[in-house]
Legacy VTK file of the C-alpha trace (Angstrom):
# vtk DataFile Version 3.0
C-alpha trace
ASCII
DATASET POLYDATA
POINTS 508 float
-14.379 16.042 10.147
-13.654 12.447 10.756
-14.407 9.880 8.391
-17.146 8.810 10.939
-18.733 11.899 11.547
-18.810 12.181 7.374
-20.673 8.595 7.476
-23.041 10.436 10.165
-23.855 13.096 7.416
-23.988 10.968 4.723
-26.718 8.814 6.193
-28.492 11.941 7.600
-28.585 13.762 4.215
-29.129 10.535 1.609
-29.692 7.149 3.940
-30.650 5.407 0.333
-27.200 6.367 -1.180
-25.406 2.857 -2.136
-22.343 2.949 0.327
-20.835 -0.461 -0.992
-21.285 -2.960 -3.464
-19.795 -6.037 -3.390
-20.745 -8.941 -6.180
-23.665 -7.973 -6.843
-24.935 -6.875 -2.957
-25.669 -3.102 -2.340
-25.439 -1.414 1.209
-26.575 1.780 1.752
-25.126 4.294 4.268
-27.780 3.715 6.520
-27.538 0.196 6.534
-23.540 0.722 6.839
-24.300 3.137 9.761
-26.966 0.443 11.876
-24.031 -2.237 11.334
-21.462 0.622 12.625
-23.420 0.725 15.740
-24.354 -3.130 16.451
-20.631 -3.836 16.488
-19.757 -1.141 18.574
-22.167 -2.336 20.825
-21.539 -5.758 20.885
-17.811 -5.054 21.307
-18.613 -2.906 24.604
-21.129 -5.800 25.588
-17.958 -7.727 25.814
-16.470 -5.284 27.699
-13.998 -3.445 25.061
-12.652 -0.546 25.774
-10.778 2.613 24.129
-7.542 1.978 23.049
-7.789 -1.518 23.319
-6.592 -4.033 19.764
-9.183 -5.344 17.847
-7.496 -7.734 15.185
-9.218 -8.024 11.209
-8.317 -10.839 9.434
-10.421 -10.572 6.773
-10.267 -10.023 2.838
-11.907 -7.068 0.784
-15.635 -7.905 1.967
-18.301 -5.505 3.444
-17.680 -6.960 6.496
-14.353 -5.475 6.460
-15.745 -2.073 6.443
-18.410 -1.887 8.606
-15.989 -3.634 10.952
-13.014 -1.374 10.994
-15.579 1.547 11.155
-16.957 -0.195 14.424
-13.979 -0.982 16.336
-12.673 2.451 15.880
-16.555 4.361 16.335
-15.502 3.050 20.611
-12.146 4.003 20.404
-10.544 0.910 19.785
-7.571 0.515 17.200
-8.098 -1.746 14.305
-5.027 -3.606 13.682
-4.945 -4.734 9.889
-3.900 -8.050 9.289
-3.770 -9.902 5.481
-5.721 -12.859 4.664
-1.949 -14.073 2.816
0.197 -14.407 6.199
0.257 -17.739 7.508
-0.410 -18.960 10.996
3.078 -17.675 12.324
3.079 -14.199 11.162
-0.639 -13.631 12.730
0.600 -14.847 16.019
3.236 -12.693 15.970
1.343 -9.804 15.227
-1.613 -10.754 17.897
0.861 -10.920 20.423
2.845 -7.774 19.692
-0.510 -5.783 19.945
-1.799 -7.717 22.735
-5.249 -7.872 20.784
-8.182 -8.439 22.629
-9.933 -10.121 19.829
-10.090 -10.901 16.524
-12.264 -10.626 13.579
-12.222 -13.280 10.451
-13.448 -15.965 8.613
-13.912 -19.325 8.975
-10.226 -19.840 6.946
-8.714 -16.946 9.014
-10.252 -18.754 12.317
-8.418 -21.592 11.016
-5.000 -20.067 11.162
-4.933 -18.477 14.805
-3.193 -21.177 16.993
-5.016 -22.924 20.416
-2.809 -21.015 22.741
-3.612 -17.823 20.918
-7.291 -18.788 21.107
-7.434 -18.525 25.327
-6.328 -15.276 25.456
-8.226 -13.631 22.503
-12.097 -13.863 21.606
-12.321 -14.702 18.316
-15.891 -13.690 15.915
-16.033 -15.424 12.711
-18.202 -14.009 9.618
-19.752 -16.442 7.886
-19.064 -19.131 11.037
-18.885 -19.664 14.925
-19.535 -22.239 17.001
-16.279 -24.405 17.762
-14.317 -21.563 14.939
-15.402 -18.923 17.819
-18.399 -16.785 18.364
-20.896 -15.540 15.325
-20.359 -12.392 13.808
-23.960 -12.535 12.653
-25.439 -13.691 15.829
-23.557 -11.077 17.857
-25.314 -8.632 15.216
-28.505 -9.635 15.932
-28.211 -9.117 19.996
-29.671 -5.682 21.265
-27.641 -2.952 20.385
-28.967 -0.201 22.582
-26.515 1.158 24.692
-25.800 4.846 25.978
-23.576 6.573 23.227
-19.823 7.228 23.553
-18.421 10.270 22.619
-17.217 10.428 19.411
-12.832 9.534 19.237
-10.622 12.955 19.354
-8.370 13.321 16.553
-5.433 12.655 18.325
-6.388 9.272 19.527
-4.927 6.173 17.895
-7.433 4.936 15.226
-5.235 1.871 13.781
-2.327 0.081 13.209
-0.928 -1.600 9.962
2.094 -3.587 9.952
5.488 -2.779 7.569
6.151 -5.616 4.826
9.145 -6.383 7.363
11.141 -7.354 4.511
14.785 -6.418 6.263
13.271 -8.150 10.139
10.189 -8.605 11.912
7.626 -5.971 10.558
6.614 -2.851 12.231
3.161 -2.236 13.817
2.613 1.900 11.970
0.505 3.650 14.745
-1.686 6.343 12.427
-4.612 8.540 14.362
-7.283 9.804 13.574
-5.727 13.008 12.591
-3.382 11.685 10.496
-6.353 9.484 8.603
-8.519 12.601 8.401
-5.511 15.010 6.865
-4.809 12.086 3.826
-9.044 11.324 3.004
-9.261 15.269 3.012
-6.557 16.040 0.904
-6.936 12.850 -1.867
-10.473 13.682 -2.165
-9.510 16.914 -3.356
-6.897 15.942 -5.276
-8.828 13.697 -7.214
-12.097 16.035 -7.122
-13.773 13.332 -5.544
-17.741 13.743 -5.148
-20.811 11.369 -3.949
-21.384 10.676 -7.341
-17.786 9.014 -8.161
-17.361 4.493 -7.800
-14.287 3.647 -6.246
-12.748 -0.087 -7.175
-11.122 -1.457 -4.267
-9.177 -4.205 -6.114
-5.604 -3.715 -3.889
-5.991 -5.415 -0.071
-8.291 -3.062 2.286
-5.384 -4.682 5.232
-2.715 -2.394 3.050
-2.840 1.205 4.031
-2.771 2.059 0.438
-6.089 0.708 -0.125
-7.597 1.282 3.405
-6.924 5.028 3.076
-6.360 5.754 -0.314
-9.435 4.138 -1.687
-11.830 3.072 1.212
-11.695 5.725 4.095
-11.313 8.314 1.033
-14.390 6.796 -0.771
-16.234 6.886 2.428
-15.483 10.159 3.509
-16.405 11.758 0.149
-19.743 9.863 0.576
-19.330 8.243 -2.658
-19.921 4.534 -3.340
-16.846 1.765 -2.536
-16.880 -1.128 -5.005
-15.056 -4.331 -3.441
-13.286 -6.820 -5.528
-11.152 -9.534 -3.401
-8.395 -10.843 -5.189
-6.731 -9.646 -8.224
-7.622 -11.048 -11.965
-7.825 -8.883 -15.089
-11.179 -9.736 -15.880
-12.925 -9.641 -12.664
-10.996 -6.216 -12.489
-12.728 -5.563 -15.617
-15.689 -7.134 -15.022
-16.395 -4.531 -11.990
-15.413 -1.760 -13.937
-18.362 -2.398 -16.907
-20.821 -3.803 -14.312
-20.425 -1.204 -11.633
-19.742 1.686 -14.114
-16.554 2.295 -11.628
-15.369 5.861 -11.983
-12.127 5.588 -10.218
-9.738 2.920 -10.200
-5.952 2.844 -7.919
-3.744 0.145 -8.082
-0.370 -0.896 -8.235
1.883 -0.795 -11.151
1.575 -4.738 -11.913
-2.020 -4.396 -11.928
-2.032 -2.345 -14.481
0.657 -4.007 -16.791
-1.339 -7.173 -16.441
-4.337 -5.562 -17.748
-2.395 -3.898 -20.375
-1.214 -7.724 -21.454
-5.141 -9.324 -20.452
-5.588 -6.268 -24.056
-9.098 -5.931 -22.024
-10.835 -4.121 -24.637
-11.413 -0.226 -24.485
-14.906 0.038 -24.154
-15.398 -1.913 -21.082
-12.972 0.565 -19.176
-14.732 3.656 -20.749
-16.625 4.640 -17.132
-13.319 5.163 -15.978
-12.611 9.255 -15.264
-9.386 8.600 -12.895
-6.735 5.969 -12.389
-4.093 6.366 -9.802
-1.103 4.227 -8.741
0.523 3.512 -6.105
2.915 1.139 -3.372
5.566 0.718 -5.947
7.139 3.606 -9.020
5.163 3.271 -12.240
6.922 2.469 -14.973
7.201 5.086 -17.849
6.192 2.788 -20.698
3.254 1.040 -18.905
1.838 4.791 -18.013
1.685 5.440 -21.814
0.397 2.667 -23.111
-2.151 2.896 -20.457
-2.970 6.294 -21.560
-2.941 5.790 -25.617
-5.426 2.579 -24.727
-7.842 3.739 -22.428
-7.440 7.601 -22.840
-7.055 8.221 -18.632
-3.586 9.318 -17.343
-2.627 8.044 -14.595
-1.665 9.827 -11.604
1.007 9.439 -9.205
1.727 10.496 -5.548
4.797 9.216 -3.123
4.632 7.985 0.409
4.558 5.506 2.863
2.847 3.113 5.453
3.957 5.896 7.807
2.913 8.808 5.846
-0.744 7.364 6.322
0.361 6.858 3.095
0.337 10.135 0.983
3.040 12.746 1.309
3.316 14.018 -2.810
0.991 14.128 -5.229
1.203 14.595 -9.152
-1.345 16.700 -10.589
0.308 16.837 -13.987
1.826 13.055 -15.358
1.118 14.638 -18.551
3.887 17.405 -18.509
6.173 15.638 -15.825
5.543 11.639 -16.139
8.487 10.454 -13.974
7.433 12.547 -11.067
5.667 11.742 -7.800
4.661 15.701 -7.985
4.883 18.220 -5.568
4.597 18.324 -1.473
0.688 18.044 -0.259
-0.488 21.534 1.143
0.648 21.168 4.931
3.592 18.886 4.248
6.732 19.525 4.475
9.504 17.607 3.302
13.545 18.042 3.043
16.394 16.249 0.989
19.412 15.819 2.756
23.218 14.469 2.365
24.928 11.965 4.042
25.790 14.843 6.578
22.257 16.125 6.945
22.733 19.190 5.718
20.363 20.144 2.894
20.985 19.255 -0.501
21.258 21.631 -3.492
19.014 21.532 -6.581
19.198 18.406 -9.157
21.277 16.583 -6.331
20.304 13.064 -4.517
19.359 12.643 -0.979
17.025 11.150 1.836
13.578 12.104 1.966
12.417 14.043 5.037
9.240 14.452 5.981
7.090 16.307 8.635
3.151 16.740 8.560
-0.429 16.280 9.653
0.311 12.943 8.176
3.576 11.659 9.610
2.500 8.749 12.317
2.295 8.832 15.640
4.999 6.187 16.068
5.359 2.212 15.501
3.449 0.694 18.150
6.018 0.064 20.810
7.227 3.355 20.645
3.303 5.016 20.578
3.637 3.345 23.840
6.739 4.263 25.548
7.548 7.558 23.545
5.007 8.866 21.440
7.111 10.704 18.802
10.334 8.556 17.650
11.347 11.049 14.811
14.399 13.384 14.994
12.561 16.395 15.967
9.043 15.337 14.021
10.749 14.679 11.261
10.324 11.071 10.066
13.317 9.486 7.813
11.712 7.963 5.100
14.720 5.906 4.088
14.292 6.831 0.392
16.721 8.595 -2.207
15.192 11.744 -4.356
15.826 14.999 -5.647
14.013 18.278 -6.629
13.514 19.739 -10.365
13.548 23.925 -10.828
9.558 23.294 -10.819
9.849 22.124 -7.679
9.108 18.550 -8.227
9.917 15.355 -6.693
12.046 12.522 -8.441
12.358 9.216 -6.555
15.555 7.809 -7.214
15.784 4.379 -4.936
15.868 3.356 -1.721
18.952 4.372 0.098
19.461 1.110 1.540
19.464 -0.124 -2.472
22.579 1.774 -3.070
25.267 0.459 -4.408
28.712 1.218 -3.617
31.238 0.454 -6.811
34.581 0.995 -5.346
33.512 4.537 -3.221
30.524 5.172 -6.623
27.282 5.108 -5.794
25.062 3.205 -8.222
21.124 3.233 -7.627
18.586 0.148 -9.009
16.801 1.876 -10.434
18.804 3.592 -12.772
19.841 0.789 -14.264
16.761 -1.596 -14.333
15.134 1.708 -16.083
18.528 1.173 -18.960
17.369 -2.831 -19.153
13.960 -2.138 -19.240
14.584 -0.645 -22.205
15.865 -3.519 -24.369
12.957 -4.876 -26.942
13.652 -8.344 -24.998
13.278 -7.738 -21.220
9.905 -7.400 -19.474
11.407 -7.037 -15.883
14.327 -6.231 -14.136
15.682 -6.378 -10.503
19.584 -5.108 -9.787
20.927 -5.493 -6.389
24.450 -5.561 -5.104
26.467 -8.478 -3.820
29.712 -7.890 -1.345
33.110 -7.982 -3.061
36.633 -7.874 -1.405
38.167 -5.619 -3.441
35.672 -3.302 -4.457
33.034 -3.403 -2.011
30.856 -4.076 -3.719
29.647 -4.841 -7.673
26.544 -4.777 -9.405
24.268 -7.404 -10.492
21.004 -8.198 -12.318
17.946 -10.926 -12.546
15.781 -9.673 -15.244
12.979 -12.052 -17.165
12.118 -12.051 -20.523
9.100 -11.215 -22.875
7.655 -13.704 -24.389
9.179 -15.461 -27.594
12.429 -12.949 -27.083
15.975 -14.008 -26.540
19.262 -12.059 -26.037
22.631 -12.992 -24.662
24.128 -11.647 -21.601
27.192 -10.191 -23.669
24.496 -8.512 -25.841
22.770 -6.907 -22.478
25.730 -5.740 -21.602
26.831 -3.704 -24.744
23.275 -2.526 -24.185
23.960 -0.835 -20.944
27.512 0.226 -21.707
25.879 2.451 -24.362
23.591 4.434 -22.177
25.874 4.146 -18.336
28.593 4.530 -17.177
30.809 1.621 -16.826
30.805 0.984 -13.043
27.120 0.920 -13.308
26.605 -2.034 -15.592
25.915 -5.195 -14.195
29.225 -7.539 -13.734
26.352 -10.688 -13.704
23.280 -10.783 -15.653
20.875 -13.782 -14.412
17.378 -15.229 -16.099
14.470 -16.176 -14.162
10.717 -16.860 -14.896
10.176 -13.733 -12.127
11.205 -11.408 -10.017
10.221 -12.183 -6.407
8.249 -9.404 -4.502
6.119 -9.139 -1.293
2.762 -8.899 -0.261
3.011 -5.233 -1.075
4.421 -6.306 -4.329
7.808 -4.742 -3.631
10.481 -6.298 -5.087
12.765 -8.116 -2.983
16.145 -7.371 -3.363
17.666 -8.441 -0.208
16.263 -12.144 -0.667
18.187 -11.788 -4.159
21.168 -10.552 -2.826
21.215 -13.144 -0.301
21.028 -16.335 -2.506
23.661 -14.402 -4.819
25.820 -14.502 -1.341
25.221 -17.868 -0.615
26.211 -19.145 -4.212
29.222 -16.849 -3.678
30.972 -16.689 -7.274
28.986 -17.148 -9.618
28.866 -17.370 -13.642
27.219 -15.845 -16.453
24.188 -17.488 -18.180
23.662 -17.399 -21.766
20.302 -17.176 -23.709
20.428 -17.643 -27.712
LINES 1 509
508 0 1 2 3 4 5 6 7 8 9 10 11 12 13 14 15 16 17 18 19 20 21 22 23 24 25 26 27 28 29 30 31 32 33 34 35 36 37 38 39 40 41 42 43 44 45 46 47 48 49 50 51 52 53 54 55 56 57 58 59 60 61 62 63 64 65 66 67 68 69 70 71 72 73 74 75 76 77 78 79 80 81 82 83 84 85 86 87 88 89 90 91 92 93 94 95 96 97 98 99 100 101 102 103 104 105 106 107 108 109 110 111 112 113 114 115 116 117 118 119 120 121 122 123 124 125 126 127 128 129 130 131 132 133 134 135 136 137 138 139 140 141 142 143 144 145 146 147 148 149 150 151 152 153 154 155 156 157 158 159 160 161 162 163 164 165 166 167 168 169 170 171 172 173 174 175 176 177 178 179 180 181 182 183 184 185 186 187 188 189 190 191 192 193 194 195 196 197 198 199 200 201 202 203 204 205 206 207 208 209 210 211 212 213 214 215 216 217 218 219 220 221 222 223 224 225 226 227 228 229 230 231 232 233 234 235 236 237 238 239 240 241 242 243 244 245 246 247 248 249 250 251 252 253 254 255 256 257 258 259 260 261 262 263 264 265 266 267 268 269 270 271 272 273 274 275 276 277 278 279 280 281 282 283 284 285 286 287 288 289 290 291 292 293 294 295 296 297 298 299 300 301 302 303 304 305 306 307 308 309 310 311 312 313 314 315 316 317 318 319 320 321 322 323 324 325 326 327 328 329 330 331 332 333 334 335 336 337 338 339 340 341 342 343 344 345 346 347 348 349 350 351 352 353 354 355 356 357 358 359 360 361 362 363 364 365 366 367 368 369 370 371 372 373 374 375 376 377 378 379 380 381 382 383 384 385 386 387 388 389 390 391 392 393 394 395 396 397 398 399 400 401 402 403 404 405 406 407 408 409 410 411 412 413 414 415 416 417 418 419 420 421 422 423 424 425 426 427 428 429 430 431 432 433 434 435 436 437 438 439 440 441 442 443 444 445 446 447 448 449 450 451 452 453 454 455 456 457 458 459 460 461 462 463 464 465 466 467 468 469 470 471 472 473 474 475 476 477 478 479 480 481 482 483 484 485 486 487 488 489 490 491 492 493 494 495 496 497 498 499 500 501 502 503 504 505 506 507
């Protein structure tokens, strides 16, 4: 079942059942379902057809749903776009997809170019006139139109671009399949029912939160709470309003609302958390847990995993896992030569599934399967327990190489992590003549600490070995990460280049 046909059955079997809430405003399915259908329509009206791009610029708003539901109920592709890029990134995304249109705001209208505009109709919630046409007006035209048939499984449902932090980004093909396979499987994961309230606090655009959170919410028939932006207490604030029973984010979500100390009893609704986009740190996952008394739970994938490929049913018992394989998915650790790596021992991630993409969207094109015999290369380091569970280590482009030693990140930002003084650590490494290449940190400090570089040093010599610890410590105010809030090494590792030697910085 499709996550439309499951909004079919929903408003069949309880029409009155709140679909979304957003600041105060209630939809129910069958409201959700008659905007569904208007858009449709008015997208065939204007002579859209399957397969063809339909852009949404738009932020976490109900509009956002019922619109990604309607371009893909006529077997168009919704291609995802962020409120955050600017006016150069859109354009380059519009043109790589060839979009027939685009849906937005009045401040996303404001960002798509005047050469972009005569090739492209552009509908504007909340606007129209000289911004484009009216999203409402276009709502309120006749709708009735013969039915189309349902899209198959295997047909192309959207596309969401990679952060493209090493080159232009990526445009992920996903189907309706592949959609389908993740809601399914999360919603049983998570023993989702009607009954549950899922916060949608990370960006619907970000196929974390489009999958994970909305299409799942939707397809359990359960109610989808929409906050746009991301602030402690609004997070909060939905949470104790809405009575939210679910909550995913990312890991800096929830350290900020460990540090926001947003008191117990206004989270106490709360019967699931889940993380995801980035690795959860260790300390943060406790303190979550003594505070609010929910674990939370982990998985590991990717953009083109639709995202989920792993999933950790028990963080209590095994806390720096991403779990175990999702029934139907298969994945593989291999060496450097391909062959298969032995137990306890680091390789790339493999994986081949139900949820694996179809391609990026050049490729869904021209070749519909770029993998090495289905089997897509994540481009990530892990390794298997005895219990058969999952361990991310880094990303194998992270690696270090000391001299012919390979040194992962995250190993060592875990070791400076763990000094009373540092809140957050990034370690990246920096080309060297003679050894290749050497290892170097930025990290930022707590609040009210201070430590000297000599003193972080001793601190990691204690608990790595030797070619491991950083040869240059720096300080910063932050660490600089993406959209996705991945850290950016390679814009680190570049400035480091630039500067070329540099020298050590001391805090007293």
């Amino acid at each position: 079942m499709t996550v439309l046909e499951n909004i079919a059955q929903a408003t069949r079997t309880a029409p009155h059942r709140v679909s979304v809430l957003h600041e105060g405003s209630r939809y129910t399915y069958a409201e959700l379902s008659s905007f569904i259908e208007r858009l449709g329509a008015g997208l065939r009206q204007c002579g859209i057809r399957r397969r063809e791009r339909i852009a949404l610029l738009l932020p976490n708003c109900p509009e956002y749903v019922g619109c990604y539901l309607g371009v893909t109920s006529i077997g168009a592709i919704a291609v995802s776009l962020n409120p955050a890029l600017n006016s150069e990134e859109i354009a380059f995304i519009l043109d790589d997809t060839n979009a027939s249109a685009v849906i937005t705001n009045p401040e996303g209208a404001r960002k798509i170019s005047s050469p972009m505009r005569q090739r492209l109709e552009v509908i504007v919630c909340g606007g129209g006139d000289e911004q484009g046409y009216s999203l409402q007006r276009w709502l309120e035209n006749d709708a009735s139109m013969a039915p189309l048939a349902l899209p198959q499984e295997s047909e192309e449902t959207a596309i969401l671009y990679t952060s493209g932090t090493s080159g232009f980004p990526k445009g992920v093909t996903l189907s309706h399949g592949n959609v389908s396979f993740v809601t399914e499987t999360i919603a049983r994961c998570c023993n989702t029912t009607a009954e549950d309230r899922l916060l949608l606090a990370v960006p619907a655009s970000h196929c974390y939160g489009q999958n994970l959170v909305m299409n799942h919410a939707l397809r359990a028939a359960a109610t989808l709470v929409l906050v746009q932006g991301f602030d402690p207490e609004r997070v909060a604030s939905a949470v104790e309003r809405e009575q939210v029973t679910m909550f995913f984010g990312v890991p800096t979500m929830y350290a900020l609302l460990l540090k926001s100390r947003i008191a117990p009893h206004r989270m106490r609704s709360l019967r699931y958390c889940h993380s995801g986009a980035a690795p959860l740190d260790e300390q943060v996952a406790r303190e979550w847990q003594s505070r609010y008394g929910v674990p939370i739970h982990q998985g590991y994938g990717l953009t083109e995993c639709s995202p989920l490929t792993c999933y950790n049913f028990f963080p209590d018992r095994w806390p720096a896992s991403v779990g175990r394989p999702l029934a139907g998915v298969q994945l593989r650790i291999v060496d450097d030569a391909g062959a298969k790596a032995g137990l306890g021992e680091i390789g790339e991630i493999l994986v081949h599934g139900p949820n694996v993409m179809m391609g990026y969207w050049d490729s869904a094109i021209q070749s519909p399967a770029p993998l090495a015999n289905g089997w897509l290369r994540t481009g990530d380091c892990g390794l298997y327990d005895e219990f058969g569970n999952l361990y991310i280590v880094d990303r194998c482009k992270d690696m270090i190489n000391v001299s012919g030693l390979k040194v992962y990140p995250a190993e060592v930002e875990k070791v400076l992590k763990q000094h009373p003084a540092i809140q957050e650590a990034c370690v990246f490494g920096v080309r060297d003549e003679l050894l290749g290449e050497t290892v170097r940190a930025q990290v930022v400090l707590k609040e009210q600490s201070a430590v000297a570089t000599k003193d972080l040093s001793a601190f990691c010599h204690a608990r790595i070995a030797s070619y491991k610890v950083p040869v240059v410590i720096d300080f910063a105010k932050s660490i600089p990460v993406s959209r996705a809030g991945k850290v950016l090494r390679r814009m680190l590792r570049q400035e480091a280049e630039m500067r070329g030697a540099s020298h050590e910085q001391l805090i007293a």
